[in-house]
KOLVOZA-859255 format. One line per 10 residues: number of its first residue (from 1); their letters; for each residue x, y, z of N, C-alpha, C. Coordinates in Angstrom, 2 decimals, m for minus. Each point is the difference from the previous one (the first is absolute). Layout:
// residues N
NUM) A) X,Y,Z,X,Y,Z,X,Y,Z  ...
END
This chain:
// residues 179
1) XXXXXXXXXX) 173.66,80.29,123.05,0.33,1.29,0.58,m0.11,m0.13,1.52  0.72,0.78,0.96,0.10,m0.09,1.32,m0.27,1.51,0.55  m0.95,m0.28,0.31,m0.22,1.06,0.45,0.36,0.61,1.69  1.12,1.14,0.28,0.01,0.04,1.39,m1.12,1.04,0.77  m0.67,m0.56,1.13,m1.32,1.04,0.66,m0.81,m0.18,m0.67  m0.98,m0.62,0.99,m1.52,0.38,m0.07,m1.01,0.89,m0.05  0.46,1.35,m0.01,m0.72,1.17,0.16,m0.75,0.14,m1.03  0.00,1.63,m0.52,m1.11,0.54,m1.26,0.68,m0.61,m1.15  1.40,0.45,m0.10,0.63,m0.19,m1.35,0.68,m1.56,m0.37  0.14,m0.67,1.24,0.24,m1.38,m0.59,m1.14,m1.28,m0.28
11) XXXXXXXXXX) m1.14,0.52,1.16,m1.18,m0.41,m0.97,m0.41,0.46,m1.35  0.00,1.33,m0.10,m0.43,0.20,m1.10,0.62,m0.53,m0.87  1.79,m0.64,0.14,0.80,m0.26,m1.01,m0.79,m1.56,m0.54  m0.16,m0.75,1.22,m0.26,m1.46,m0.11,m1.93,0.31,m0.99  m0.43,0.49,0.55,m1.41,0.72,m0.53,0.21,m0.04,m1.39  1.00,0.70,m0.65,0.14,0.49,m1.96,0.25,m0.91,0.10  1.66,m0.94,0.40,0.63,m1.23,m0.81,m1.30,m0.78,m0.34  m0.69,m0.61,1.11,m1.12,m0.94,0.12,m0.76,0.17,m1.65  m0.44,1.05,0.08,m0.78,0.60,m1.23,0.83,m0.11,m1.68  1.15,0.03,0.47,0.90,m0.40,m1.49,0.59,m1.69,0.38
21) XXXXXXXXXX) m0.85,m0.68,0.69,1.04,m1.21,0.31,1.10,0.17,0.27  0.80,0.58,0.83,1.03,m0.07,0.59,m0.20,m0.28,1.46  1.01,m1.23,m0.14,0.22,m0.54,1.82,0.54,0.48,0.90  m0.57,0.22,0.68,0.22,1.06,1.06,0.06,m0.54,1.47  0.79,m0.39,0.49,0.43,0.42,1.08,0.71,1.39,1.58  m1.40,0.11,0.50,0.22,1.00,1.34,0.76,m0.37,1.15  0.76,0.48,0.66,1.01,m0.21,0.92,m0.44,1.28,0.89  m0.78,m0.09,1.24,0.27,1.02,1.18,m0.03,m0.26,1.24  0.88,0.52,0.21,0.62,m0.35,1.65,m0.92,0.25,1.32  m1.00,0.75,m0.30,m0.91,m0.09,1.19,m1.38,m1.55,0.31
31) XXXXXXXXXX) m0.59,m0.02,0.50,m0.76,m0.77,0.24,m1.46,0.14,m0.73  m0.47,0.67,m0.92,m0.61,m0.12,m0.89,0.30,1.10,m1.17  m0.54,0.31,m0.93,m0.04,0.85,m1.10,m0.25,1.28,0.81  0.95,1.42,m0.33,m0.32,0.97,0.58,m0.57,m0.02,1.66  1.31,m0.69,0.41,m0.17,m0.05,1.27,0.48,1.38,0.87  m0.86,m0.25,1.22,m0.28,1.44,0.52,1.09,0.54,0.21  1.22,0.17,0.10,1.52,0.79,m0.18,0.07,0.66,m1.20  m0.63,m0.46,m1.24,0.51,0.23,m1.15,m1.09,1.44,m0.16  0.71,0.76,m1.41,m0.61,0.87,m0.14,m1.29,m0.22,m0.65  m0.27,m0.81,m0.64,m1.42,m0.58,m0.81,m0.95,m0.51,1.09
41) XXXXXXXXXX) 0.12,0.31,0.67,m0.85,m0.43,1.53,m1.61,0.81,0.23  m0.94,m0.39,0.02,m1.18,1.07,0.26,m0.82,0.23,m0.93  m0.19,1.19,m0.08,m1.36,0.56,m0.51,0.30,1.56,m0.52  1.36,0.32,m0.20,0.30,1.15,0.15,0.68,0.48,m1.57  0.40,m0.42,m0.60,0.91,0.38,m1.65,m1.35,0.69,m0.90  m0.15,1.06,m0.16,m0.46,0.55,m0.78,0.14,0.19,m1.62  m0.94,0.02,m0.46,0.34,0.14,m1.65,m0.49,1.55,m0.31  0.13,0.37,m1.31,m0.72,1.32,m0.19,0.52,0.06,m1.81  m0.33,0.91,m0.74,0.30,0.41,m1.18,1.03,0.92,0.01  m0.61,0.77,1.12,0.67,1.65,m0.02,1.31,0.28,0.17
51) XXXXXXXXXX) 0.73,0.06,m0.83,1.57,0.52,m0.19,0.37,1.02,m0.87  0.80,0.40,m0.01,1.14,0.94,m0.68,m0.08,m0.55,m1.40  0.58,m0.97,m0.23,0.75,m0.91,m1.18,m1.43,m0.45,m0.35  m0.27,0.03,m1.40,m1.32,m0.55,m0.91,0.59,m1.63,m0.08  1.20,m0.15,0.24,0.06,m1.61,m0.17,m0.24,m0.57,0.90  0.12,0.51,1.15,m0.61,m0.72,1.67,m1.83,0.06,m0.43  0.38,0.59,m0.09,m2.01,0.33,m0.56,m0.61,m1.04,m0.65  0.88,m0.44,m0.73,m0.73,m0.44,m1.11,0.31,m1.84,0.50  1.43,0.08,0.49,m0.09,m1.49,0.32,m0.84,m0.59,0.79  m0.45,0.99,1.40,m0.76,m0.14,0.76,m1.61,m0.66,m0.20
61) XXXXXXXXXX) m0.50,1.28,m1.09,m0.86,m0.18,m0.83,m0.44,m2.07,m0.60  1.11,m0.36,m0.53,0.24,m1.17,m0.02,0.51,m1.06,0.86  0.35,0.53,1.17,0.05,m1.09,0.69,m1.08,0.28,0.91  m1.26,0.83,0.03,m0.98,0.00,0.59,m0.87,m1.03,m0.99  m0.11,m0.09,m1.60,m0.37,m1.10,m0.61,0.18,m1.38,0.56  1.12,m0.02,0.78,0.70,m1.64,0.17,m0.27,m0.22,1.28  m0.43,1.20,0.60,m0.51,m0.61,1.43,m1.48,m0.60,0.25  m0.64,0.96,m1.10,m1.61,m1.20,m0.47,0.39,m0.77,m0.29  1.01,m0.81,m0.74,m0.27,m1.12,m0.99,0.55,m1.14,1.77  0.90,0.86,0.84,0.49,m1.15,0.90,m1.41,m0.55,1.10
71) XXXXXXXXXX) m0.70,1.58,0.54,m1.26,m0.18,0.84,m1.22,m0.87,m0.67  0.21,m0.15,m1.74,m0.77,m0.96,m0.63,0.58,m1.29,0.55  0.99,m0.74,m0.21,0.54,m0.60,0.14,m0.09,m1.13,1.29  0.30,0.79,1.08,0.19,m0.18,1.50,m1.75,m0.03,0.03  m0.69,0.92,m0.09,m1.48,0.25,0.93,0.32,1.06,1.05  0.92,1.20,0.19,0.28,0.55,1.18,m0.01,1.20,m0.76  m0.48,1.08,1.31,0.51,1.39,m0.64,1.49,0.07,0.87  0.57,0.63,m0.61,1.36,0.16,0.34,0.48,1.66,m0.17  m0.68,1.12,m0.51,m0.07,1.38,m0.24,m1.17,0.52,0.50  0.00,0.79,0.99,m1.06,0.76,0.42,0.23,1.59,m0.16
81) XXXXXXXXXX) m0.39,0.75,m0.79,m0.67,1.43,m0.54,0.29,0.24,1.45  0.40,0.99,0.67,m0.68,0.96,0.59,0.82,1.62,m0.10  0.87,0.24,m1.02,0.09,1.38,m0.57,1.26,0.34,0.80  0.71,1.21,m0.70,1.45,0.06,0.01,0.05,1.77,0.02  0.23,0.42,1.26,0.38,1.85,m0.65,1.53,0.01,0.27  0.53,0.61,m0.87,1.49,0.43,m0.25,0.46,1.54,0.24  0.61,0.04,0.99,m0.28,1.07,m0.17,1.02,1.20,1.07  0.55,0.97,0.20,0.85,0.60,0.25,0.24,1.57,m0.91  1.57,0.47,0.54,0.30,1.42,m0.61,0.42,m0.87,m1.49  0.07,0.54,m0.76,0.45,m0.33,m1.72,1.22,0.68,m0.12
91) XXXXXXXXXX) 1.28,m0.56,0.55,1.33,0.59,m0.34,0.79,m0.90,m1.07  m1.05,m0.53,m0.65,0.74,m0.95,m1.36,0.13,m0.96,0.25  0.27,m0.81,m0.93,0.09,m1.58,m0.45,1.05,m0.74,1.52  m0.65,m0.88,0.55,0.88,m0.82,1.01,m0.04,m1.40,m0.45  0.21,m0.75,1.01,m0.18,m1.72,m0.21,m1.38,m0.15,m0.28  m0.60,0.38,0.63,m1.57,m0.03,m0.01,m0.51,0.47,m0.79  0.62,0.66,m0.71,m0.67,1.23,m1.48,m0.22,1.19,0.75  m0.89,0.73,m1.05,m0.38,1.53,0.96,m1.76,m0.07,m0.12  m0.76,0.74,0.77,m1.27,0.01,m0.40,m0.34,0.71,m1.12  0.60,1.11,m0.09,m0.66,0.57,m1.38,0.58,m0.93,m1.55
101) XXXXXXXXXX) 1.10,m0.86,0.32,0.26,m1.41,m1.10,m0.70,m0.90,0.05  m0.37,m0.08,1.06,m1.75,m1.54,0.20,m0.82,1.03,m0.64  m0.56,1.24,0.43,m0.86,0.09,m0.77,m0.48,m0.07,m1.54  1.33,0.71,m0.43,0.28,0.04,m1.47,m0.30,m1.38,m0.59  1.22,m0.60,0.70,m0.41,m1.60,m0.74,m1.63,m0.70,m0.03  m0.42,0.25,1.27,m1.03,m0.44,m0.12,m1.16,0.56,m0.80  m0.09,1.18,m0.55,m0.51,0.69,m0.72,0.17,m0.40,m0.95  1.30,m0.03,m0.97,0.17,m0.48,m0.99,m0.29,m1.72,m0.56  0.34,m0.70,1.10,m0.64,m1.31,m0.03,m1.78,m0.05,m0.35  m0.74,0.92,0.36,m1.00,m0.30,0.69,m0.50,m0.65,0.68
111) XXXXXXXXXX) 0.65,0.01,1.53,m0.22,m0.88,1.09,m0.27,1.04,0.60  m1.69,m0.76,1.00,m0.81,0.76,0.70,1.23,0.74,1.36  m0.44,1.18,0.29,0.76,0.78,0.99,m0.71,0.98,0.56  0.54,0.72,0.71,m0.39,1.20,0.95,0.98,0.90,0.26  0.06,0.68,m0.65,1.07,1.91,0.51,m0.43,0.61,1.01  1.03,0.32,1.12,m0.07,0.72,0.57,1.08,0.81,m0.10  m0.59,1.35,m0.23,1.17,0.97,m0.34,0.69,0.96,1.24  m0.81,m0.30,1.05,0.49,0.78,1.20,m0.38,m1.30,1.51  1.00,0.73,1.27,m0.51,m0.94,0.67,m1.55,0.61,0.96  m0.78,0.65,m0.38,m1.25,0.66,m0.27,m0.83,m1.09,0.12
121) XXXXXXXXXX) 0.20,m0.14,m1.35,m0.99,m1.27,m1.13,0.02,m1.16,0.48  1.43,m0.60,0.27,0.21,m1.43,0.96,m0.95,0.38,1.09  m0.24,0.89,0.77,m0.43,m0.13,1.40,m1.44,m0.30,m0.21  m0.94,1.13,m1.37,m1.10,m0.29,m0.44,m0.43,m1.76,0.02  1.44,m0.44,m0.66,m0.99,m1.80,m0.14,0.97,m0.86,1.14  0.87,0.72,0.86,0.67,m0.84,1.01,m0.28,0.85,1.34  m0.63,0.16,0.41,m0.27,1.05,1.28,1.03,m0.19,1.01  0.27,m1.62,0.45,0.95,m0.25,0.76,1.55,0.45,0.01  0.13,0.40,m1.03,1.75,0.23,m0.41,0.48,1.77,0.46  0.78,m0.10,0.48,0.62,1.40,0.36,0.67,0.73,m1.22
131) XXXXXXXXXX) m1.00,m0.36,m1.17,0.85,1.18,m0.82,m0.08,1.64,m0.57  m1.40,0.13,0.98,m0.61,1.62,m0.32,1.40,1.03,0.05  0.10,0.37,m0.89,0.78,1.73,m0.28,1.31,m0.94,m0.31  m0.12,m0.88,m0.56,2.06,m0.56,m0.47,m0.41,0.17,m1.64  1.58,m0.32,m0.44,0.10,m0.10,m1.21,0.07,m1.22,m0.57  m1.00,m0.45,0.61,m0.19,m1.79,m0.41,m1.08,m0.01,m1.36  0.37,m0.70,m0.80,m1.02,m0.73,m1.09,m0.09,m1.54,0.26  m0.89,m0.17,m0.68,m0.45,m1.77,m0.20,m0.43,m0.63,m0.84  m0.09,m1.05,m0.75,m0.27,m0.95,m0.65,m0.93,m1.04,0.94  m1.22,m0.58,m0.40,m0.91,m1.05,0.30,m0.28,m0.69,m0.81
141) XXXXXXXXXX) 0.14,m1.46,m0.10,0.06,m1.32,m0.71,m1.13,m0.73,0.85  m1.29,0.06,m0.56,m1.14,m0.64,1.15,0.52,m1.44,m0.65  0.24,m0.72,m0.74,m0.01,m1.37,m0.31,1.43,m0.17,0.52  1.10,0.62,0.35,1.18,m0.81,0.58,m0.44,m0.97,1.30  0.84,m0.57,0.62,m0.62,m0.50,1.26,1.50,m0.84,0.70  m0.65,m1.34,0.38,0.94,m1.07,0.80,0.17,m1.06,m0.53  1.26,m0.68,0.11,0.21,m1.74,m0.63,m0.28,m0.61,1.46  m1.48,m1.18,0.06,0.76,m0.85,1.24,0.94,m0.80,m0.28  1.45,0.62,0.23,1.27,m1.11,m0.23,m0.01,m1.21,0.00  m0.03,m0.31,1.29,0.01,m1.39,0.83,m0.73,m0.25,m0.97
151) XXXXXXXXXX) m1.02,0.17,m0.10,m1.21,m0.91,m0.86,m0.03,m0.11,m1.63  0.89,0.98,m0.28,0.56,0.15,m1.37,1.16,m0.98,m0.10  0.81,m0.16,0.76,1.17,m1.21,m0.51,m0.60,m1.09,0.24  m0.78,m0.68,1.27,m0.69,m0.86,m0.31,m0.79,m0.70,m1.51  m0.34,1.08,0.17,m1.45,m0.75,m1.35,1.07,0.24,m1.59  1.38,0.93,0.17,0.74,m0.26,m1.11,0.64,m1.45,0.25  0.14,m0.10,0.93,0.84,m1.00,0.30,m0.43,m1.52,m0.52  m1.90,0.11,0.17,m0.87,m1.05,0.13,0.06,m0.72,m1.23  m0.46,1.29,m0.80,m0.28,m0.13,m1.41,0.99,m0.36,m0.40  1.37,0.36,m0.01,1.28,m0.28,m0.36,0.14,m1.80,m0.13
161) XXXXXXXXXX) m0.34,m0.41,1.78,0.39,m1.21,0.13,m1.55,m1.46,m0.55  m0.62,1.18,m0.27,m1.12,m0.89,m0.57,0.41,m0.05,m1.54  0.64,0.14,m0.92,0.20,0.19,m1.25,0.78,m1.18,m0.48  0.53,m0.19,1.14,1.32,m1.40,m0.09,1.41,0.70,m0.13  m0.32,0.88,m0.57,1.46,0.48,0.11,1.00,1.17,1.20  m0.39,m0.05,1.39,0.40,0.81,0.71,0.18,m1.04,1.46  0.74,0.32,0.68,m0.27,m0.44,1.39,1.32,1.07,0.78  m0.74,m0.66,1.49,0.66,1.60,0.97,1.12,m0.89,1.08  0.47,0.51,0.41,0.70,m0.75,1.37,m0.03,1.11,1.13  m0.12,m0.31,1.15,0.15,1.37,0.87,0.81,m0.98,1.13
171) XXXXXXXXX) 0.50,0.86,0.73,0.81,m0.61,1.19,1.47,m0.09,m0.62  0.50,0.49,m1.17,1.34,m0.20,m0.79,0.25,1.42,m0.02  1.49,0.43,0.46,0.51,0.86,m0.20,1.03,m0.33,m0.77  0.11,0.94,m1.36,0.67,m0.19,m0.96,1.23,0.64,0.30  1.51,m0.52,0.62,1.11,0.35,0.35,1.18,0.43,m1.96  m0.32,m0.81,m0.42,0.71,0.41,m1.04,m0.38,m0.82,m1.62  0.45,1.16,m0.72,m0.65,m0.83,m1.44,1.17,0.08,m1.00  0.29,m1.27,m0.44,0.80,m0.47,m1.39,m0.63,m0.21,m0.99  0.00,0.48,m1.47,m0.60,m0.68,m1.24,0.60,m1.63,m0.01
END
């Protein structure tokens, strides 16, 4: 398999193959894995449970399983907790879902949360936020948090190429592909 980019999703690709024996080859054009141009760059990609859709929920749910089994793996934390409020007017379902659909879902999941039903209540546990007298609600996910990227394709990358079956190339820009 050839994988094009080094970022979240083509490590992670080389990451599974590795794990089913499949050879894997990475191809990215910058100068290392999730190099600083790219969007997988940093400390910044957040995870969370909280959505609209019970199937985002739930996959999440499981690929929060697979991110222990990788920080086993490596020796690194790579997810750091530090909590997620969602939160705005509730004019229905968008890209993002709606808050009163995170809540639901998360309710129904039973995944730990926090309602806020006015933007009142937000101010009670967010003092800093300008939302006194709006028609804002919220959702709080204390266990959502951050991926360190960079440090996440790395150590997928590691494990990958420690297995025997993965290796990376960087400095190749992939101009065109034929089967």
């Amino acid at each position: 398999c050839v994988v094009v980019g080094g970022g979240m999703a083509g490590t992670a690709a080389a990451y599974a193959n590795a794990k089913m024996g499949i050879k894997t080859l990475v191809v990215e054009q910058g100068d290392t894995l999730a190099p600083k141009t790219a969007s997988s760059n940093g400390d910044s990609r957040m995870y969370r449970q909280m959505y609209s859709n019970p199937f985002f929920s739930k996959m999440q749910t499981t690929a929060l399983d697979q991110w222990k089994v990788l920080e086993e793996e490596c020796g690194e934390q790579l997810l750091h907790a530090n909590g997620l409020l969602f939160y705005g007017e509730d004019t229905g379902e968008t890209v993002e879902g709606s808050v009163k659909g995170a809540r639901d879902t998360m309710k129904d999941l039973g995944l730990p949360h926090e309602y806020f039903e006015t933007g009142n209540d937000i101010l009670k546990k967010f003092p800093a936020l300008k939302v006194k007298d709006t028609p804002y609600s919220g959702v709080y996910e204390e266990t959502a948090g951050h991926v360190r990227s960079s440090a996440a394709c790395l150590a997928m990358a590691k494990v990958a190429i420690e297995s025997g079956n993965s290796q990376t190339i960087t400095n190749c820009q992939v101009t065109d592909i034929r089967p």
